[in-house]
C-alpha positions in Angstrom: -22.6 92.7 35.3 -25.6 95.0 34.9 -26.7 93.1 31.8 -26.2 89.2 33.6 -28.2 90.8 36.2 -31.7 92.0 34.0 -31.1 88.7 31.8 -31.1 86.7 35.0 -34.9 88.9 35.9 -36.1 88.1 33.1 -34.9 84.2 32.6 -35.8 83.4 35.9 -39.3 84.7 35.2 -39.8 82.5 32.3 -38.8 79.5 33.9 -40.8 79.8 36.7 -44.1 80.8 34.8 -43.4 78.9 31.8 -43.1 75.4 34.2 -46.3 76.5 36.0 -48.4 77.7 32.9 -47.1 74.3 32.0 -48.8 72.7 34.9 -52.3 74.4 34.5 -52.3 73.8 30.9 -51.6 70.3 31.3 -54.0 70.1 34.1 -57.2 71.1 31.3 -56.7 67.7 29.8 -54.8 64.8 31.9 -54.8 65.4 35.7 -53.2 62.4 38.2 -56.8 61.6 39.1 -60.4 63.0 39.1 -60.5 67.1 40.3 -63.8 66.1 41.0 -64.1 62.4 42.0 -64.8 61.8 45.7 -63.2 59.2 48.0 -64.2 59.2 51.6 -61.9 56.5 52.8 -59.2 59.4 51.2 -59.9 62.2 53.1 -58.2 64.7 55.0 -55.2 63.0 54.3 -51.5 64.8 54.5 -48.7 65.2 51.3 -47.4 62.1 50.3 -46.1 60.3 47.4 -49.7 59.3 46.3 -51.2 62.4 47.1 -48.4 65.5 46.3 -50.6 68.0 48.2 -52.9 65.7 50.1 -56.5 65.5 49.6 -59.3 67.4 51.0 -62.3 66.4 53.3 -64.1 65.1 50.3 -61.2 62.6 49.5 -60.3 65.0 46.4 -56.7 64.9 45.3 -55.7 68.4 45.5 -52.6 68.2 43.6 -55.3 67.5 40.8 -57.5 70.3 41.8 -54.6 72.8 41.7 -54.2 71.6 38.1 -57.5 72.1 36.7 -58.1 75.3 39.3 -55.1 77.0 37.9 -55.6 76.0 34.2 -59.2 78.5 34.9 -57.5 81.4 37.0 -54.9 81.3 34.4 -57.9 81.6 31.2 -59.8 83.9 33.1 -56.3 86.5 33.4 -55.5 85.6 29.9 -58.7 86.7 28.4 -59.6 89.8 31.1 -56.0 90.9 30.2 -56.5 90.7 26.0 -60.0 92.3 27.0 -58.3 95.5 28.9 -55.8 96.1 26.7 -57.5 95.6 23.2 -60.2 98.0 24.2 -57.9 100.2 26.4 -55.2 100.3 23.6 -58.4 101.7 21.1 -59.0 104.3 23.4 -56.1 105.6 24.6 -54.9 105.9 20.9 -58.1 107.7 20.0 -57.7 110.2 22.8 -53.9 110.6 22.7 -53.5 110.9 18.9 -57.0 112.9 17.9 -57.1 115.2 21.5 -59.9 117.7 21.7 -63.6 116.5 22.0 -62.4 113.0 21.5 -60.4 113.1 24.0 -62.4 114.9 26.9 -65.6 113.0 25.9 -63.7 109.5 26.0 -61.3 110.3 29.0 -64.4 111.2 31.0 -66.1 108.2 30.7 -62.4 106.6 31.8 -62.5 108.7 34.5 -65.8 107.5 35.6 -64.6 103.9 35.3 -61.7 104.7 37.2 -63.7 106.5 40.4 -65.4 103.6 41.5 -62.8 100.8 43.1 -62.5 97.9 41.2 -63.9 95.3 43.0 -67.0 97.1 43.6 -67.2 97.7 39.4 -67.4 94.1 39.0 -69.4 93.2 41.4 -71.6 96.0 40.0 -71.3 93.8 36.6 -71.0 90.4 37.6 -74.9 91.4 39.2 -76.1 92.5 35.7 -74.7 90.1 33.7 -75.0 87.0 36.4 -72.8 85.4 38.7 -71.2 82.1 38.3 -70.2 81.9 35.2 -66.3 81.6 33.7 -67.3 84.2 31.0 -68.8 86.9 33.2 -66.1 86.7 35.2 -63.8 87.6 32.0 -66.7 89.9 30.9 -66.7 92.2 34.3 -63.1 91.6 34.4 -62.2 93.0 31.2 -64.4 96.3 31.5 -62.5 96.9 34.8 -59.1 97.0 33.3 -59.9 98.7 30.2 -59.2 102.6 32.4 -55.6 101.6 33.2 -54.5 100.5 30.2 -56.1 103.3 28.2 -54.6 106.0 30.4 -50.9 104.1 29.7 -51.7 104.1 26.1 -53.2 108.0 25.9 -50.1 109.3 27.2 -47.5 106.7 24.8 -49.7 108.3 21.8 -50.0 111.6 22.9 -46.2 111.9 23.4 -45.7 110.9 19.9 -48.2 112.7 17.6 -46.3 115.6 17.1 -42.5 114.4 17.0 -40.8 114.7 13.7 -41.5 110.8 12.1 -45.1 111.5 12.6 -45.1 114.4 11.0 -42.9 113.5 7.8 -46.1 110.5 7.7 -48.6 112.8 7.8 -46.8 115.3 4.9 -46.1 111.7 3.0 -49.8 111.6 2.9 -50.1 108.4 5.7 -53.6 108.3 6.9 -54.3 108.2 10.8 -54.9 104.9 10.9 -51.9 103.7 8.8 -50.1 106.4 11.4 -51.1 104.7 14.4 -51.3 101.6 13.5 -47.7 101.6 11.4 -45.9 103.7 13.0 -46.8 104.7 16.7 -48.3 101.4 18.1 -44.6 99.4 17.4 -43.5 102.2 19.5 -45.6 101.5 22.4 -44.8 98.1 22.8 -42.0 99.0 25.5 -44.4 100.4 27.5 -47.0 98.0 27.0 -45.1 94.9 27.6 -44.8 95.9 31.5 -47.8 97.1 31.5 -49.7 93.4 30.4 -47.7 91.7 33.1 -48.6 93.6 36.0 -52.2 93.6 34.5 -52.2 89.9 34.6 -50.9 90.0 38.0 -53.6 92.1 39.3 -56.2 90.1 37.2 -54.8 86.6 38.7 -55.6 88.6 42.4 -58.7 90.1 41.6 -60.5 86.2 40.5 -59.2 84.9 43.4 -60.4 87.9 45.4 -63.8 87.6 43.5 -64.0 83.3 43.9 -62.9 83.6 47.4 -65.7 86.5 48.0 -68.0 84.0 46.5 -69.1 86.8 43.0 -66.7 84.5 40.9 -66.3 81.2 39.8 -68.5 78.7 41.3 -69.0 74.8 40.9 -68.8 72.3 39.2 -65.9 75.0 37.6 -63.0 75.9 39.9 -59.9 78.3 40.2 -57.5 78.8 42.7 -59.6 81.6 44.1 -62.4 79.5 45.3 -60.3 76.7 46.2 -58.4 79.3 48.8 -62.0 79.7 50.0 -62.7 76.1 50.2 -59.4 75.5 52.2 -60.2 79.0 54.8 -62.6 76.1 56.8 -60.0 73.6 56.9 -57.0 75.9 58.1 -56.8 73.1 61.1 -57.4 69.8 60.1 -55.8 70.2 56.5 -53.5 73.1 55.9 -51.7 71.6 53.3 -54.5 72.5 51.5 -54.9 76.8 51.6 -50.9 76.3 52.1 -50.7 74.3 48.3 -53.7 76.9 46.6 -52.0 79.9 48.3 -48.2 78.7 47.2 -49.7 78.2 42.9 -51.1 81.7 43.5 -48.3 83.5 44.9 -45.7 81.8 42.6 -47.4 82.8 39.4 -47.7 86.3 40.5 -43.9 86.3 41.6 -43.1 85.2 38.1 -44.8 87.1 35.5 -43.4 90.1 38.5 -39.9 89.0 37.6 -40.8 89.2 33.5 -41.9 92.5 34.1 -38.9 93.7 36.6 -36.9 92.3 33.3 -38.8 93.5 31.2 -38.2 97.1 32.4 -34.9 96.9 33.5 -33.5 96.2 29.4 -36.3 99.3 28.8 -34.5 101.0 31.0 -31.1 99.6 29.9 -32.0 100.7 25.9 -32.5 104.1 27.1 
């Protein structure tokens, strides 16, 4: 029963945000009509079979707009996320495996990172490198998420250096990169696997956070995040609209949740 139980986490999880990665990923290169085409004699209209999710006060189809929209909130957590954990993975396997200097001198600046709350880092970025943009999104995105998964990764790595296979490697001769690499990072992977989905979680919240602030994506691009902000002044005459943004959002995030509830229940289960 246990076992039927995780599986059905875990399977859930993949239908759900495999049909909706579906959708966005579709939505990059056929949508039912223009994201971006206006139709005044359209507007403001309410769900219906020629409009799924109605349109907004510009005539747009929204259905459409959540297409494209989530197809860049979905690149935008795909990339910060390969951005935070390729870096963070680097250092925390520095620090944990080497220790001493390397350790205190990287941690440190980790530390540092981690003091300031996160919003407030990329805002700090986004204003250095330029707002607006897809990429600098991604950019000050990425740097943010680089302390958390380098903090998971220093303690997987320092927990391992010294345990008996590591040690028979190092009297074999192995190298410490063919130790890391080899040996110790296939060992993390447990640990890691969580840890990407509730980074892409968080990532998905923080763009729409940063798009509905107005620091993220801006025209003519789109995500879900600035869409949500771009429905807030139509909560009256057109709900369907911040209802339809808010519902994409919240199902992704309640997906990839269930992967990773899956995910660390058979963990948990292999243990």
């Amino acid at each position: 029963m246990k076992n039927k139980r995780m599986n059905g986490y875990l399977l859930a999880g993949l239908i759900l945000t495999g049909l909706l990665v579906a959708l966005m990923l579709l939505g990059k290169f056929w949508t039912p009509y223009s994201p971006t085409e206006m139709n005044g004699a359209a507007k403001l209209q309410p769900p219906s079979w020629a409009h799924l999710f109605g349109t907004d006060n510009f005539g747009r189809d929204i259905f459409s707009r959540v297409m494209r929209g989530g197809g860049t909130t979905l690149t935008i957590a795909v990339l910060t996320i390969a951005i935070g954990a390729v870096l963070g993975t680097l250092i925390g396997a520095a620090t944990g495996y080497f220790g001493g200097a390397v350790d205190d001198a990287l941690m440190r600046l980790n530390d540092a990172l981690t003091a300031f709350p996160s919003i407030l880092l990329a805002l700090l970025i986004i204003s250095l490198v330029g707002p607006g943009k897809t990429y600098n999104v991604v950019i000050a995105l990425g740097i943010v998420f680089i302390p958390s998964f380098a903090r998971v990764m220093r303690t997987q790595f320092a927990s391992q250096r010294n345990v008996n296979y590591i040690t028979s490697a190092r009297l074999m001769g192995a190298g410490s990169l063919r130790i890391m690499i080899l040996h110790m990072l296939p060992n993390t992977l447990r640990t890691l696997l969580p840890a990407l989905t509730i980074g892409f979680n968080n990532a998905v919240l923080a763009e729409a956070s940063m798009s509905f602030l107005g620091i993220g994506v801006t025209p003519p691009d789109a995500s879900l995040g600035y869409m949500l902000s771009e429905a807030q002044g139509m909560l009256v005459k057109a709900p369907w609209y911040a209802i339809s943004t808010g519902a994409m959002i919240a199902l992704l995030v309640f997906g990839v949740g269930l992967i990773g509830e899956g995910l660390q229940k058979l963990e948990r289960e292999v243990d």
